[in-house]
Every structure is written in C-alpha cells, then in structure tokens.
C-alpha positions as a Markdown table, in Angstrom:
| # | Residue | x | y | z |
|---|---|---|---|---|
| 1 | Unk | 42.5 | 103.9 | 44.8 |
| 2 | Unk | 39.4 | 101.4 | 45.0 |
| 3 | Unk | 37.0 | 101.6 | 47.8 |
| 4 | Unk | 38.6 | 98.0 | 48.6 |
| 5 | Unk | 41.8 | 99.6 | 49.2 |
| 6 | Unk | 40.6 | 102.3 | 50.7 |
| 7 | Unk | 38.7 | 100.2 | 53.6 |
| 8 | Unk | 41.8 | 97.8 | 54.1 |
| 9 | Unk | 44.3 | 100.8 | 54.5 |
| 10 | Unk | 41.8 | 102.2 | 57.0 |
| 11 | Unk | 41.2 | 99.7 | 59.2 |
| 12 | Unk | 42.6 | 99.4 | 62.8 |
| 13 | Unk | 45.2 | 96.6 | 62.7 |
| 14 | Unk | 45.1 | 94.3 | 65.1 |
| 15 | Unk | 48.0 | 94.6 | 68.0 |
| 16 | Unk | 51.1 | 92.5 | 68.1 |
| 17 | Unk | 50.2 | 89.6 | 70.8 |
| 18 | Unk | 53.5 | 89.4 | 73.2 |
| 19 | Unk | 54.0 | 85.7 | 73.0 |
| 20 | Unk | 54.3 | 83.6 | 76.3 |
| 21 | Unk | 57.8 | 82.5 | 75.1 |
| 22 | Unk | 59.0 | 86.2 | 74.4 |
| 23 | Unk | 57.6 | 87.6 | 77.6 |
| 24 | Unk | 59.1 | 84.6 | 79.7 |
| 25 | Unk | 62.9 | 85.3 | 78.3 |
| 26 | Unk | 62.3 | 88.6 | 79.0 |
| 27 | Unk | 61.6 | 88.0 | 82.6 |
| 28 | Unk | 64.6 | 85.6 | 83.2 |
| 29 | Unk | 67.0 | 87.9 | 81.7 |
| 30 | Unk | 65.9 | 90.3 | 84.0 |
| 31 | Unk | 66.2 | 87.7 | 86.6 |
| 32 | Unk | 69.2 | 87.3 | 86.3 |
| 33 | Unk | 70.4 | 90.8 | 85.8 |
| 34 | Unk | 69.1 | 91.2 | 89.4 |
| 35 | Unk | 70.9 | 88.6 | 90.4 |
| 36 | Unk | 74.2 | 89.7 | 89.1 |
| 37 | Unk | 73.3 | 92.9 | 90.3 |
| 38 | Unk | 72.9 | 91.7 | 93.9 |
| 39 | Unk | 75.9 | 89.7 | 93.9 |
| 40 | Unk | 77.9 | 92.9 | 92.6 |
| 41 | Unk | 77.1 | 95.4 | 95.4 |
| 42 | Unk | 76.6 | 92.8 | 97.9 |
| 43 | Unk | 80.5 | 93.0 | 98.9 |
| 44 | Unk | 80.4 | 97.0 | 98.8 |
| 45 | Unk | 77.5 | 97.2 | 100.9 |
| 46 | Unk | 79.0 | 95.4 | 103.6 |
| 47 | Unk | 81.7 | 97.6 | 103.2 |
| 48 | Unk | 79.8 | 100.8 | 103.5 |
| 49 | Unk | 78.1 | 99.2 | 107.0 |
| 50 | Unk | 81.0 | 97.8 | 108.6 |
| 51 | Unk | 82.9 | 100.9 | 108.0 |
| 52 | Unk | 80.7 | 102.8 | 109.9 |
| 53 | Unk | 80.9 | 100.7 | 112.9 |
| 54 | Unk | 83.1 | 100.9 | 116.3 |
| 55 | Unk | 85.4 | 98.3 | 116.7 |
| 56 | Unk | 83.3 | 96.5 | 119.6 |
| 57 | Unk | 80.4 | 96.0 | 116.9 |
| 58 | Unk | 82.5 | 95.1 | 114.0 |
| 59 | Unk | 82.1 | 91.1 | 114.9 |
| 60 | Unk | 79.1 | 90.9 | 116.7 |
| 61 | Unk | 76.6 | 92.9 | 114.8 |
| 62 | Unk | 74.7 | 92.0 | 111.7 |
| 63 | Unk | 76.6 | 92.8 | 108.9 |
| 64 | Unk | 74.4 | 94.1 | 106.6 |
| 65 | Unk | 73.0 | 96.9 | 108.5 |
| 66 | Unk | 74.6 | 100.0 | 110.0 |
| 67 | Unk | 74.3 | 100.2 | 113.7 |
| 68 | Unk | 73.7 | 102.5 | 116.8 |
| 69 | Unk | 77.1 | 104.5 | 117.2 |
| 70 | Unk | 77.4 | 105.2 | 113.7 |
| 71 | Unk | 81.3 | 106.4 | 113.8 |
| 72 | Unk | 82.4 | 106.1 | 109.5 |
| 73 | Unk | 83.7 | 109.4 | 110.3 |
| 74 | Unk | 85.6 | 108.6 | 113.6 |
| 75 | Unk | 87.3 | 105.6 | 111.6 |
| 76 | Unk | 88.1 | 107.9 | 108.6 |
| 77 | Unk | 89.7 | 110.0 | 110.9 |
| 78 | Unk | 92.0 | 107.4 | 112.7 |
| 79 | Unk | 92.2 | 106.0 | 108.9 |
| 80 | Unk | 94.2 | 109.5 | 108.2 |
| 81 | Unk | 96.0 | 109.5 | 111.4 |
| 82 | Unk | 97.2 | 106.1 | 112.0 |
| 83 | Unk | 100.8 | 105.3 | 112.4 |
| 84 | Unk | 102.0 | 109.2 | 111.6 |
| 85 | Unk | 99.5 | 109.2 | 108.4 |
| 86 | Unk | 101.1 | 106.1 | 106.5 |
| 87 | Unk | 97.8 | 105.8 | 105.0 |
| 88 | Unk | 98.3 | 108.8 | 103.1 |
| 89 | Unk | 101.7 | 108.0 | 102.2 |
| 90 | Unk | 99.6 | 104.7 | 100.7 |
| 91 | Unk | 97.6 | 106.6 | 98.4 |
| 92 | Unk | 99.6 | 108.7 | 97.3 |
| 93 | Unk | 101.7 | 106.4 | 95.9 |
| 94 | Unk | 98.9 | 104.9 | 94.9 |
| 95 | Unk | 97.7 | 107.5 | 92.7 |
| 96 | Unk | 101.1 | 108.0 | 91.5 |
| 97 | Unk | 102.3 | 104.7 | 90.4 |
| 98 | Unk | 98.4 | 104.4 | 88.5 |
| 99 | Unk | 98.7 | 107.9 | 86.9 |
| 100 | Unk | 102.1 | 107.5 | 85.7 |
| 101 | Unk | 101.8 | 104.0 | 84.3 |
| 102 | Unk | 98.8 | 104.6 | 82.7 |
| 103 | Unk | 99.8 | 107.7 | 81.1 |
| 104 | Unk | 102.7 | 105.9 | 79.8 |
| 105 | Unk | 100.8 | 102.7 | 78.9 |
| 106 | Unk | 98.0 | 104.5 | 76.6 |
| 107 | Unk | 101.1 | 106.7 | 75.2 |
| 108 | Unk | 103.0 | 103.9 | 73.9 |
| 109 | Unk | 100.2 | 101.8 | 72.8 |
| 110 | Unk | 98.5 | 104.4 | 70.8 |
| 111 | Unk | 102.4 | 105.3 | 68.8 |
| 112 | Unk | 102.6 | 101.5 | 68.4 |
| 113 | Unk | 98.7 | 100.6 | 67.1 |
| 114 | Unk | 99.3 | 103.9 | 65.2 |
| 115 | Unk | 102.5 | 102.3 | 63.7 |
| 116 | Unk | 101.4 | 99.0 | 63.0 |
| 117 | Unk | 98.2 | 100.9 | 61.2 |
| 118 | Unk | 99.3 | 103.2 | 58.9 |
| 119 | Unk | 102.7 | 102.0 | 58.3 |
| 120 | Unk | 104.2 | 99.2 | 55.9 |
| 121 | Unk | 107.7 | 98.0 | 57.9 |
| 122 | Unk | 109.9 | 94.6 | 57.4 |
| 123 | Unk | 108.7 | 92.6 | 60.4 |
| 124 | Unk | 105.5 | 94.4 | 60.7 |
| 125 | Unk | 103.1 | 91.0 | 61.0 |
| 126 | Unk | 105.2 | 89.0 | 62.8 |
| 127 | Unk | 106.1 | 91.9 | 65.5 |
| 128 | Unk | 102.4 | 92.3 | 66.0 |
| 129 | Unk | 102.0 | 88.8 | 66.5 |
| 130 | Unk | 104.4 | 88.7 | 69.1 |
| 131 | Unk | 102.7 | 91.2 | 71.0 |
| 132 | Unk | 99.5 | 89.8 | 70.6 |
| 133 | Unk | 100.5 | 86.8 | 71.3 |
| 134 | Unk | 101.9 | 87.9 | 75.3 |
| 135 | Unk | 98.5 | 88.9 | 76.0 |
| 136 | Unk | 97.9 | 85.3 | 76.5 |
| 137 | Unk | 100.6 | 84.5 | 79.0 |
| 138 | Unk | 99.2 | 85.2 | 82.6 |
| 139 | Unk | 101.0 | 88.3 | 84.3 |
| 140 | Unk | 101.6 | 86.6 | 87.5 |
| 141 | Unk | 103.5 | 84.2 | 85.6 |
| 142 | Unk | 105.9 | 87.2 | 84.7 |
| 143 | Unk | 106.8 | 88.6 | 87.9 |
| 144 | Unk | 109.9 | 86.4 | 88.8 |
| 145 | Unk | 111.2 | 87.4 | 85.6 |
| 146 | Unk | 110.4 | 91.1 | 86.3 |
| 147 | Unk | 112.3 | 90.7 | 89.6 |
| 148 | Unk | 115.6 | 89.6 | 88.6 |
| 149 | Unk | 115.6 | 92.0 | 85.6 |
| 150 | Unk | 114.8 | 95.4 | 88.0 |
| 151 | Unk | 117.4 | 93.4 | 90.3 |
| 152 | Unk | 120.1 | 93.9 | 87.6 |
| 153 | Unk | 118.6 | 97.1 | 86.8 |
| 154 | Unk | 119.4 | 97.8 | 90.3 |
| 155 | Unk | 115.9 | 99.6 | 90.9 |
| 156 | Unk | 114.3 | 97.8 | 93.0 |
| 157 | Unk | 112.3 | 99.0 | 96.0 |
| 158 | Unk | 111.8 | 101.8 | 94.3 |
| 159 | Unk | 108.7 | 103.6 | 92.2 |
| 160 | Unk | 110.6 | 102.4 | 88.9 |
| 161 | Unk | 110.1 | 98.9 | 89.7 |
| 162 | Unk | 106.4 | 99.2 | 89.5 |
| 163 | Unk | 106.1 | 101.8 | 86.7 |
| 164 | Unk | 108.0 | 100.3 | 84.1 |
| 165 | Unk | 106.1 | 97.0 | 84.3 |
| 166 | Unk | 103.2 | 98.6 | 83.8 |
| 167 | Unk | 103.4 | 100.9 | 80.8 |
| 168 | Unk | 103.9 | 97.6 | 78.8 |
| 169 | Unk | 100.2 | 97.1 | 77.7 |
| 170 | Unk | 100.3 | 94.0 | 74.6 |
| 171 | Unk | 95.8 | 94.4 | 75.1 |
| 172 | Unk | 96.3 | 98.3 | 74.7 |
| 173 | Unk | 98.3 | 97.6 | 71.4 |
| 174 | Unk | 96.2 | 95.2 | 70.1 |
| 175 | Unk | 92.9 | 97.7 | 70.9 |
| 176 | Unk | 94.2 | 101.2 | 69.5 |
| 177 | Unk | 95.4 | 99.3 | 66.3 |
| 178 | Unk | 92.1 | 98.2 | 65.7 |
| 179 | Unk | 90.7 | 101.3 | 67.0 |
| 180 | Unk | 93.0 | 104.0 | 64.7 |
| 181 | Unk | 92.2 | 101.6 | 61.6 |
| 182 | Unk | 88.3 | 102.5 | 61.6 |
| 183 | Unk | 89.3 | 106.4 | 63.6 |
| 184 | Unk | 92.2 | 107.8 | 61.2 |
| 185 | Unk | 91.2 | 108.0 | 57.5 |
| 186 | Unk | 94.4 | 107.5 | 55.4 |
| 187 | Unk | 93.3 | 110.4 | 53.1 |
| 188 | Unk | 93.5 | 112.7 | 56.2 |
| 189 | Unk | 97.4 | 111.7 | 56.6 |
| 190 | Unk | 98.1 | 112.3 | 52.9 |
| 191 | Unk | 97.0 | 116.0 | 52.7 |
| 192 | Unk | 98.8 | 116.2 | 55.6 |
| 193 | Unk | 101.7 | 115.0 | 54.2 |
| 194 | Unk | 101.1 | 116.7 | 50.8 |
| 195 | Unk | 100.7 | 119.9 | 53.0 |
| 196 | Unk | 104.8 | 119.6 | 54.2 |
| 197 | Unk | 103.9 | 118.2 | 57.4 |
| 198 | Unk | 106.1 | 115.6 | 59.2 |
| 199 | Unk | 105.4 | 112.2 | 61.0 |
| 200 | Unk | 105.4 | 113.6 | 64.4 |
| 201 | Unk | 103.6 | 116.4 | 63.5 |
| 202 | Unk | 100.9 | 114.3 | 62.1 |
| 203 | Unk | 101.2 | 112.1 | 65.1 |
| 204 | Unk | 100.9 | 114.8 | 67.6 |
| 205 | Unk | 98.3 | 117.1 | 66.2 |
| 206 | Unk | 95.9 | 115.3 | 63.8 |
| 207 | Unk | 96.2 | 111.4 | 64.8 |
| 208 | Unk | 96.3 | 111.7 | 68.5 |
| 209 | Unk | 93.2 | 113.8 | 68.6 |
| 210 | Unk | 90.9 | 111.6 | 66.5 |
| 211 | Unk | 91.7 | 109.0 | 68.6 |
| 212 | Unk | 91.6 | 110.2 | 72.2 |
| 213 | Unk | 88.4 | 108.2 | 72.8 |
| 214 | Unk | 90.2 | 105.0 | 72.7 |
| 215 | Unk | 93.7 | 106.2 | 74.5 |
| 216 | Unk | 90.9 | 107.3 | 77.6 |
| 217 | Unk | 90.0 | 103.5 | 77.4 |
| 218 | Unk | 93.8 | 101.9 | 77.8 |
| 219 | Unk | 94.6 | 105.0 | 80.2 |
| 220 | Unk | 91.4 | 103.7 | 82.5 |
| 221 | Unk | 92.3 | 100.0 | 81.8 |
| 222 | Unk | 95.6 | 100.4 | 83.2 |
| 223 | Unk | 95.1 | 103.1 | 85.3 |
| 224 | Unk | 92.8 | 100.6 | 87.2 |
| 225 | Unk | 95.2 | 97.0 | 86.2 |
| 226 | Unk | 97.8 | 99.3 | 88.5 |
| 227 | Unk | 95.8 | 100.6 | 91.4 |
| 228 | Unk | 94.3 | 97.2 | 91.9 |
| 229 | Unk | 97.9 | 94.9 | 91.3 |
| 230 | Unk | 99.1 | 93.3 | 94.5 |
| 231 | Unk | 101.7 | 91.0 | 93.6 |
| 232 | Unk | 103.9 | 93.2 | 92.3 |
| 233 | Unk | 104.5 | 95.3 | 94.7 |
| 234 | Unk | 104.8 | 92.3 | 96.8 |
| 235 | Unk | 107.6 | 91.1 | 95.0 |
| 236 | Unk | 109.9 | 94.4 | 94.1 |
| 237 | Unk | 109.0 | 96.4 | 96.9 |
| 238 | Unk | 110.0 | 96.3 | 100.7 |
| 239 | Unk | 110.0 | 99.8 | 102.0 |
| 240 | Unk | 106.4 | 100.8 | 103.7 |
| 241 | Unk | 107.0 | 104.5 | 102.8 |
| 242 | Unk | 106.9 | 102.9 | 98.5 |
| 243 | Unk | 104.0 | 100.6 | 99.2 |
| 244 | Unk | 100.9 | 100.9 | 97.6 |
| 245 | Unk | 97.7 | 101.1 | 99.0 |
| 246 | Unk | 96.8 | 97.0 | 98.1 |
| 247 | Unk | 100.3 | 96.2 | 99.7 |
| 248 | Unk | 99.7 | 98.1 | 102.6 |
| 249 | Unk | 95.9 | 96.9 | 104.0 |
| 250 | Unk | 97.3 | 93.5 | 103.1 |
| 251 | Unk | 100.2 | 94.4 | 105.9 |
| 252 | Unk | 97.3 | 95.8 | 108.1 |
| 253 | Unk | 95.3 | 92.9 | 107.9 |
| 254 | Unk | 98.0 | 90.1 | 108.2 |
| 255 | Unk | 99.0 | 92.5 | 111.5 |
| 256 | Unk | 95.9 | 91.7 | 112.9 |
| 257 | Unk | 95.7 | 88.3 | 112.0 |
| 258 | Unk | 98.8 | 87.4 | 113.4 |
| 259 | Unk | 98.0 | 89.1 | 117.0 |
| 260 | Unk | 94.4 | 87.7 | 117.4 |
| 261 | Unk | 92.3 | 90.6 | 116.8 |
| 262 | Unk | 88.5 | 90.0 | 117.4 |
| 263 | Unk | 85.4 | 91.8 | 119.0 |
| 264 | Unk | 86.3 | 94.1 | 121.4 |
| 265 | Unk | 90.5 | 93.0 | 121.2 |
| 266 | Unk | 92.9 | 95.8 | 120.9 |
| 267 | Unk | 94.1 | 95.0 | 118.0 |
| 268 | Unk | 90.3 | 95.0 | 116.5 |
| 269 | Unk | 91.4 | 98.5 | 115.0 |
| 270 | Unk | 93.3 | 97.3 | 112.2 |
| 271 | Unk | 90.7 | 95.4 | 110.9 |
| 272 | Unk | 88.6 | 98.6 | 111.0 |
| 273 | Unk | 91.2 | 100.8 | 109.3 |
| 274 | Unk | 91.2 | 97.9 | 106.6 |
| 275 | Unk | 87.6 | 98.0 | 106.2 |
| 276 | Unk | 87.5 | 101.8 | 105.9 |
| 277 | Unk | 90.6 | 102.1 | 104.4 |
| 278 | Unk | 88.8 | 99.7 | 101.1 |
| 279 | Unk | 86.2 | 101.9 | 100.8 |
| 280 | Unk | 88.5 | 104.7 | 100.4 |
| 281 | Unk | 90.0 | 103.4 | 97.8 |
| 282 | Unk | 87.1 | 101.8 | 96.2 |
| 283 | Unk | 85.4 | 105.1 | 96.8 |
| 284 | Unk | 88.2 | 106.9 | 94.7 |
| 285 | Unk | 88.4 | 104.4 | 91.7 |
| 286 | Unk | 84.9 | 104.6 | 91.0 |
| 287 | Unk | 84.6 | 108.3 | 91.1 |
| 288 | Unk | 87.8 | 107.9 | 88.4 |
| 289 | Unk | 85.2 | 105.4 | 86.5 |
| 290 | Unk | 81.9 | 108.2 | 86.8 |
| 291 | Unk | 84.3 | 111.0 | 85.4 |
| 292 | Unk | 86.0 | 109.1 | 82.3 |
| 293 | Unk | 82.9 | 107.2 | 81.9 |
| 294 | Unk | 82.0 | 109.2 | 78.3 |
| 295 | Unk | 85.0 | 109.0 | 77.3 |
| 296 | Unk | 85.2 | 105.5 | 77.8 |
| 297 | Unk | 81.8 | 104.5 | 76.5 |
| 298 | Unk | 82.7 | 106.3 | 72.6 |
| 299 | Unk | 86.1 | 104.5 | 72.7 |
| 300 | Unk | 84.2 | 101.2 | 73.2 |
| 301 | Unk | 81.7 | 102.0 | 70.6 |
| 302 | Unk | 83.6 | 103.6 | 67.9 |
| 303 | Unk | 86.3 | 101.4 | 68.4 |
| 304 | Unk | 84.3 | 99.0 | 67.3 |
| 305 | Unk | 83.1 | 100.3 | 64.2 |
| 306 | Unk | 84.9 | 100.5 | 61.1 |
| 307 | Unk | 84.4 | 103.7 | 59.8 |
C-alpha cells in the first residue's frame, strides 16, 4: 500500500450532516404520532377518571381529573352487585360467546387456507374467490339475513344465534392461506406422506403447529370482532340473562336516558355503572391483547414473508 493510501484510509472522515429536510420529517412524524397518541387514550382516560367518581361529581366535575371522594372501588362493587349480579351474567356470556367463536373461527379458517394451499380441487379458484370476495360486503349489511335464517333454524335468543355467525371468518381465510403458503414447506408434507401418514394426521400434528402464529392472529381478530359486536346481539337476542356485555350497558344507558338521569338524580347510577362497567371490559380485552401480543406480532411478520 502507498503512503497515499495509507494517509487517505487513516484520516477521520468527516460526519454525516443531518439535513434540515431530514431532521424536519422526522419531527412531524413524531408530531403526529403524538397526536394520534393523544387522541387514542384521550377516551380511556376519561374513562379511568369518571369511573372513579361518586355519582354527584360525575356531571359537574372536570372530566379529565380524578376528584376528592375517589370511590372506583365503591362503583366496582355496585358494578358486581347491581340488579342480583346481571353484570356478571354479562360477562360471562361475554367471554363465552368470544371464546367459542373465535376458537371456532381460527379452526375453520386455518383447515380451509390449509385446503386451498396445499391442495389441487375442481372449483378451487373460483371457491376462493367467493370467499374473498364477501370480505367486501359490510357485516351489518348481513344481519337481516342472519335473522330470518336462525329464525327458521329456530335458534334464536339463544347462544347459537351469535356463535354460529361468528366462526364464519372470509379475512381469516384469506390471511392463513397466505400465511400456510410461506409457513408449510410442501417437502415437509411429502415425507410425511411417504412416511404412511394420513391427511388429518398431517393436519393435526405437523401443519397446525407450524402455523399456530397465524391461527393466534384470527383467534384474537375475532375473539375481539365478537366481544366488541353490538348489532347482533341486538337483533337475535331478547333475553337479558343471553345478552352480552355491549347489549347490556347499551340497555343501562338508554335506562338512564329515558328517566332523566343527571348530577345528583337517582337514576345518575346507571350512568356510573356504564362508565365502570366499560372499563371493565376494556380493562379485560386489553389484558387479552398484552398476553397474545407475541404470538400475535410473529403471525403478522412471518405471515408476511414468503419463506
């Protein structure tokens, strides 16, 4: 190497000047991410304070701040114990009609992604259109037509009528066949299949493992579509004891609508329970996010990838 060479590799380069263009996108993106961020937990945070407020400051306190005669717990405890525990009765159900339907949602789109994957069937392109095409069609749109058929089914006003619905997933299809393409090597199956095994066998012992990741991601999505759906229930359900727990605040509130309630009114209480009851159930769903949250995160990211 020349002394030349050996003096340029040597010398102390000159650092990379952050250009007043770079450094101000950088700043507005972060604006804005605060912004988004504020607007985000802006509702929650005046769910947190108003639940922990008696009912004579629930109207005429600041909002955004908790007060005095901080009573959350008093309120979780009338919460529980309102109307011989119906609240309960609420989340259970709840929990129930979620768990259920999302089980059985993530089940049958995984066996049909798988099958539209790895298997060569008369019909196969145009079935798959079908069912990607009803992802476009707005589910609200469907519930008449989901009433009159659980009417002839002669099931409604009952759990059936909102778990059947709701294992029908065409965006959970459409996600684990693109997901089992780039997670399932076809050379796997073959010395499977070389090795005696059967379809089912394959299925339930090889497949189903490699791609857990992305059956946690339609289990959460429509473990989440059901606790949150409203209309529904509204429709196919009439009971109290089956109601979910969207159904049921919505009862609560439009109780307390109808009879006036306000600062310092008797029937001010409902609107408390609704408040608390909210962040009950928000409270619940997010821990649901926080524990499936890995789980979740790989099934985006591998899912993603074609392998």
């Amino acid at each position: 190497m020349s002394s030349y060479q050996t003096i340029a590799s040597t010398a102390p380069q000159a650092p990379k000047r952050r250009t007043w263009t770079t450094w101000t996108g950088k700043q507005i993106l972060t604006g804005i991410m605060i912004l988004f961020l504020i607007y985000f937990l802006l509702p929650f945070s005046w769910l947190v304070f108003s639940s922990s407020k008696p009912n004579a400051d629930l109207f005429t306190s600041f909002g955004l701040w908790f007060t005095k005669d901080f009573n959350l717990f008093g309120n979780l405890g009338l919460l529980f114990t309102y109307n011989n525990g119906i609240y309960l009765t609420w989340l259970w159900n709840t929990f129930y009609y979620s768990l259920v339907s999302a089980t059985g949602a993530a089940l049958l789109a995984t066996m049909a992604g798988y099958a539209f994957a790895k298997f060569r069937f008369a019909g196969r392109q145009i079935s798959y259109y079908l069912i990607l095409s009803s992802v476009l069609v707005p589910t609200t749109s469907l519930v008449i037509p989901i009433y009159f058929l659980m009417s002839k089914l002669q099931i409604l006003n009952t759990p059936l009528a909102i778990i059947l619905p709701s294992i029908v997933s065409p965006f959970g299809v459409y996600l684990m066949r693109i997901y089992i393409d780039g997670a399932v090597p076809d050379e796997i199956l073959d010395s499977a299949r070389i090795d005696g095994a059967g379809e089912f066998r394959i299925f339930g012992t090889i497949s189903l493992r490699l791609v857990m990741p992305g059956f946690i991601t339609v289990f959460l999505l429509a473990f989440v579509g059901t606790w949150n759906n409203y209309f529904l229930p509204l429709v196919v359900l009439s009971n109290p004891q089956y109601y979910p727990l969207t159904l049921g605040l919505a009862s609560w509130n439009a109780q307390a609508s109808n009879a006036g309630g306000g600062a310092g009114g008797g029937t001010s209480e409902l609107f408390t329970l609704v408040i608390t009851g909210a962040l009950v159930s928000i409270t619940l769903l997010s821990l649901a996010f926080l524990f499936l949250q890995r789980y979740w995160q790989s099934g985006l990211s591998l899912g993603g990838v074609k392998q």
